[in-house]
C-alpha positions as CSV (number, residue, x, y, z in Angstrom):
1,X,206.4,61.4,3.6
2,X,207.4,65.1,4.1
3,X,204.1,66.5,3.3
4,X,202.7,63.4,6.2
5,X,204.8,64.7,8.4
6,X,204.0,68.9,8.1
7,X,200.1,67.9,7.8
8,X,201.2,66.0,11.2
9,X,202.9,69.4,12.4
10,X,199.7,71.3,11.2
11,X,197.4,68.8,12.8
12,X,199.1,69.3,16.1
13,X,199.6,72.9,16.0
14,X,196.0,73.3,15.6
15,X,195.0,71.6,18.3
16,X,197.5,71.9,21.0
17,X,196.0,74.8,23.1
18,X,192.7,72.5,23.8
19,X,195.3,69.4,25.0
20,X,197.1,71.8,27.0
21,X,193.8,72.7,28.5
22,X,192.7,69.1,29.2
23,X,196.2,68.6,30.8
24,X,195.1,71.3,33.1
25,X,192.3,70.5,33.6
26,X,193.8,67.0,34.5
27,X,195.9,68.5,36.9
28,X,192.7,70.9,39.0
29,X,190.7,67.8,38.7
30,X,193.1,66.0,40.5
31,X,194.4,69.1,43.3
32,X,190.8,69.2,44.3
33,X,191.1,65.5,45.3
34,X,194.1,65.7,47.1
35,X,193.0,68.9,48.9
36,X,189.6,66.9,49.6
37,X,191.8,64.0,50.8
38,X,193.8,66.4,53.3
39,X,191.0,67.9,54.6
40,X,189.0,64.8,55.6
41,X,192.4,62.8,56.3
42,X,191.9,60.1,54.2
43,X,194.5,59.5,51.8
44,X,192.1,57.0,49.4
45,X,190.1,60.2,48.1
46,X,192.7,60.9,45.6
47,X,193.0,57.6,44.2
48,X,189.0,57.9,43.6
49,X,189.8,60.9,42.0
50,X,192.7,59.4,39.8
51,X,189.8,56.8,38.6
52,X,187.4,59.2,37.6
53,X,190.0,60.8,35.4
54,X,190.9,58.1,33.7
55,X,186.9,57.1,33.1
56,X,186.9,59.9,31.2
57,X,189.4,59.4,28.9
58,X,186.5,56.8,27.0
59,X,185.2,59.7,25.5
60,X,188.3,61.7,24.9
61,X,189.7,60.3,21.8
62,X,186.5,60.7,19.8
63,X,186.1,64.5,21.1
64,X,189.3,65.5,20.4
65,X,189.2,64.1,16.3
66,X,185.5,66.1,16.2
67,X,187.0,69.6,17.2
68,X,189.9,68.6,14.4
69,X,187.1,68.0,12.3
70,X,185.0,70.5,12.9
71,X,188.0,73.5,12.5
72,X,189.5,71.3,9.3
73,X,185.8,72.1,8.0
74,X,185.8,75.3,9.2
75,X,189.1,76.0,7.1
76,X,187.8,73.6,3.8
77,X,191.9,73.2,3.2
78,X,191.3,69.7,2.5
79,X,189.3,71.3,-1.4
80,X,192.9,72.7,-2.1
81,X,194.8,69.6,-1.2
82,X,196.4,67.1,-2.9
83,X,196.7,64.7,-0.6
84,X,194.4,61.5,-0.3
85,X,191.1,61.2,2.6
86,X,193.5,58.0,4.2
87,X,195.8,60.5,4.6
88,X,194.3,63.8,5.9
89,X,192.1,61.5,8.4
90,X,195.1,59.4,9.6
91,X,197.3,62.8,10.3
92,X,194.2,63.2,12.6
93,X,193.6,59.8,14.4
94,X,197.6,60.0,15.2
95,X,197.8,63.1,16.7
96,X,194.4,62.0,18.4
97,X,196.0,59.3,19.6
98,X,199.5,60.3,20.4
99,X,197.5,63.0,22.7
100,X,195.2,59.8,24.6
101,X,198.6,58.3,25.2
102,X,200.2,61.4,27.0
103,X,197.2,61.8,29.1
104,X,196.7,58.9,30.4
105,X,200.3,58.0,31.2
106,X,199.9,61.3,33.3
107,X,196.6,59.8,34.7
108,X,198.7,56.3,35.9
109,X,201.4,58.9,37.0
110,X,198.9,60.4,39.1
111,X,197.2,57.0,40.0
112,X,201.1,55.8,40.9
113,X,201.1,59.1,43.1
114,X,197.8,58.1,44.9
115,X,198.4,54.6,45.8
116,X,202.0,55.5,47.1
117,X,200.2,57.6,49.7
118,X,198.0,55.1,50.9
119,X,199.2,53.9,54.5
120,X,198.8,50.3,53.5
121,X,198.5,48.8,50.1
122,X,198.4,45.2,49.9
123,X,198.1,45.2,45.5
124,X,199.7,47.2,43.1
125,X,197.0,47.3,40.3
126,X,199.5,47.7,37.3
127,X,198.4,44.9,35.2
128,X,194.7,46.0,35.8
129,X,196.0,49.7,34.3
130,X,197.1,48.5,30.9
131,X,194.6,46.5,30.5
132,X,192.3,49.7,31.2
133,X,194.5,51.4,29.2
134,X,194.3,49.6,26.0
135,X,190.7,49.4,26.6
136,X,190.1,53.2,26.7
137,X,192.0,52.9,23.4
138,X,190.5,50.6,21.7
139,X,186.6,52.2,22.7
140,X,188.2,55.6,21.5
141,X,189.6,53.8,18.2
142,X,185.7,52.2,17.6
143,X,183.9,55.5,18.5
144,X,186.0,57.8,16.5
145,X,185.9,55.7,13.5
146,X,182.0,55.6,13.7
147,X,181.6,59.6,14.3
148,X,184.1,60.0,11.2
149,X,182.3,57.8,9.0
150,X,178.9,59.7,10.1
151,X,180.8,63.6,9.6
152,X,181.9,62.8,6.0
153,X,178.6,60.6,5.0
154,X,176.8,63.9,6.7
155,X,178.6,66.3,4.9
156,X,178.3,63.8,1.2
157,X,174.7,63.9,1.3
158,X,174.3,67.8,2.2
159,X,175.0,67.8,-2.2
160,X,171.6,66.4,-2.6
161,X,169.1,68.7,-1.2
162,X,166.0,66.8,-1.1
163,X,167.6,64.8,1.3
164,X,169.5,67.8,3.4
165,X,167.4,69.1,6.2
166,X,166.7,65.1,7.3
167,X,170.3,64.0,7.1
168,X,170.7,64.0,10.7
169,X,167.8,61.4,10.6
170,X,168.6,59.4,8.0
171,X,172.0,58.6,10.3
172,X,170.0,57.7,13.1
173,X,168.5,55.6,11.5
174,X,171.0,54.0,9.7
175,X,172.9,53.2,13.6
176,X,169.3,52.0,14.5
177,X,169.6,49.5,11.7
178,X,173.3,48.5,12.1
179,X,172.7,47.8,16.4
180,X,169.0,45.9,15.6
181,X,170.5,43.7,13.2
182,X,174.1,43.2,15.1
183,X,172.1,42.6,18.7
184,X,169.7,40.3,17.0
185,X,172.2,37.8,15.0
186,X,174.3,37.7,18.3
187,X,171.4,36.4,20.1
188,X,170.8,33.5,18.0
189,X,172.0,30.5,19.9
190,X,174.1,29.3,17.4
191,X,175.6,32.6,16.7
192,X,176.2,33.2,20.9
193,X,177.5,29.6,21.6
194,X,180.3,30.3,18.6
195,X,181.1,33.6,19.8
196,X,181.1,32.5,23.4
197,X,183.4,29.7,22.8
198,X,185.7,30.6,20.2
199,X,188.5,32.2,20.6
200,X,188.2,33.4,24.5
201,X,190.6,34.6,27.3
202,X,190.4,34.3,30.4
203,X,190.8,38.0,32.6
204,X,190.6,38.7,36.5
205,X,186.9,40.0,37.1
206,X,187.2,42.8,39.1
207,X,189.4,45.1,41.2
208,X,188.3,46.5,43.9
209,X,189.3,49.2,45.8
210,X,188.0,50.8,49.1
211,X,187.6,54.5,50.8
212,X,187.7,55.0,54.6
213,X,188.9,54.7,57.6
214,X,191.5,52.2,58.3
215,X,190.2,50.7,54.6
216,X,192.6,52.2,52.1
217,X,193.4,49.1,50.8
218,X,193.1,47.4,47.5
219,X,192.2,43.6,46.3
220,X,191.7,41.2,43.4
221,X,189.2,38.5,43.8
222,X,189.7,35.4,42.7
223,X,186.8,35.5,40.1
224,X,188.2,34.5,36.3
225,X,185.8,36.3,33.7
226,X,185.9,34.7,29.8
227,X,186.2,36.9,27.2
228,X,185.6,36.2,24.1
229,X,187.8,38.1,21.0
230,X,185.2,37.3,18.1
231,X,183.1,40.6,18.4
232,X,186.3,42.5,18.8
233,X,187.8,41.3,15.5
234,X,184.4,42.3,14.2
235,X,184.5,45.7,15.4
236,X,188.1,46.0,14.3
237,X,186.9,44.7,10.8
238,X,183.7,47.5,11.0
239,X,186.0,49.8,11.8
240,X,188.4,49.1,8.7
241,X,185.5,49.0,6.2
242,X,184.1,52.6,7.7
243,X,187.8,54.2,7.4
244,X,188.0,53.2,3.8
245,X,184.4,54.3,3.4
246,X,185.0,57.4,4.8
247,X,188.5,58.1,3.4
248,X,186.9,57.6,-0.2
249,X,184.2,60.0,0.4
250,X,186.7,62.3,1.5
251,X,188.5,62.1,-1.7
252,X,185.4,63.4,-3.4
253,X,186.2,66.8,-2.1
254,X,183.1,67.5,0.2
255,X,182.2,70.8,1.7
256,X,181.4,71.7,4.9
């Protein structure tokens, strides 16, 4: 548990100066909306601004583990370790994590900010911010366990040199595969009528949320959308069977 916990502190000390600079980042991003919002006098700018921030976050989880990647390569500390792949990769995904949790509680901070500005605000959209929430993690979780299982099966086959220079396609075409043969089971009718109606919530369709004049204002309609839970388990089972891949690979030792 102690050495977890320093390749934790190592993990985070590596990487803190490029969170620190997305929080920045956050933080211009959002100024330039409220100084847009003053200078046109219309107090829903920022809150478009807020939204575009957090739309962003879908692709920060799976950035953020490739630069820890990329310098952990970089370093090749992982040949001198003794610690397991699960282990090295988890220290990663954590601190990955714990950094998508800090930024986008100071994204709903910001949002908070926004909507308390708004003259008249009829709907406070909190439910419809964790569900976003868990969604940006979740997306983040499934697209950083598909780019790690792609750097260490990348990095495997660079020991075989007849197959080195065309590894890059020989991933493509392995995702090709996987989303031909995934989209074309889930559009047999059998297949889409079990998904559709097995195991399904029921969620709010939309919110809505408008920019003007006299229109800062915000709604729900009253449209109920199903969602099914089916492909999600199977992404969350994809997911586990990549990690393990991946983690075992890892353990071979490979060089960047």
């Amino acid at each position: 548990m102690k050495a977890f916990r320093g390749l934790l502190w190592k993990d985070f000390h590596t990487s803190k100066v490029w969170f620190i600079g997305w929080l920045a980042i956050i933080i211009v991003v959002y100024s330039l909306g409220l100084g847009a919002g003053g200078y046109f006098d219309e107090e829903g700018i920022p809150v478009g601004f807020a939204i575009m921030l957090g739309v962003f976050h879908f692709a920060f989880l799976p950035v953020i583990v490739y630069s820890m990647l990329r310098l952990e390569g970089k370093t090749q500390l992982w040949l001198h370790t003794p610690l397991s792949g699960f282990t090295l990769l988890s220290s990663k995904l954590l601190v990955a994590i714990g950094y998508l949790i800090i930024s986008l509680l100071l994204v709903d901070l910001l949002g908070f900010i926004s909507f308390s500005r708004l003259p008249e605000i009829s709907y406070w959209p909190v439910k419809e911010g964790v569900y976003f929430n868990i969604g940006v993690l979740l997306l983040g979780l499934n697209m950083s366990g598909w780019l790690i299982f792609f750097w260490t099966v990348y990095h495997s086959m660079g020991k075989f040199p007849a197959i080195k220079n065309i590894r890059w396609l020989i991933l493509a075409g392995l995702w090709i595969l996987y989303t031909s043969v995934t989209t074309f089971v889930t559009s047999l009718k059998p297949v889409e009528n079990f998904v559709n109606d097995t195991w399904v919530v029921d969620l709010p369709a939309s919110f809505f949320f408008t920019i003007g004049s006299g229109g800062e204002d915000s709604g729900f309609n009253i449209d109920i959308i199903p969602l099914p839970l089916l492909p999600f388990i199977w992404e969350g089972v994809m997911w586990l069977i990549l990690f393990i891949i991946s983690c075992r690979l890892l353990d071979r030792r490979i060089e960047v």
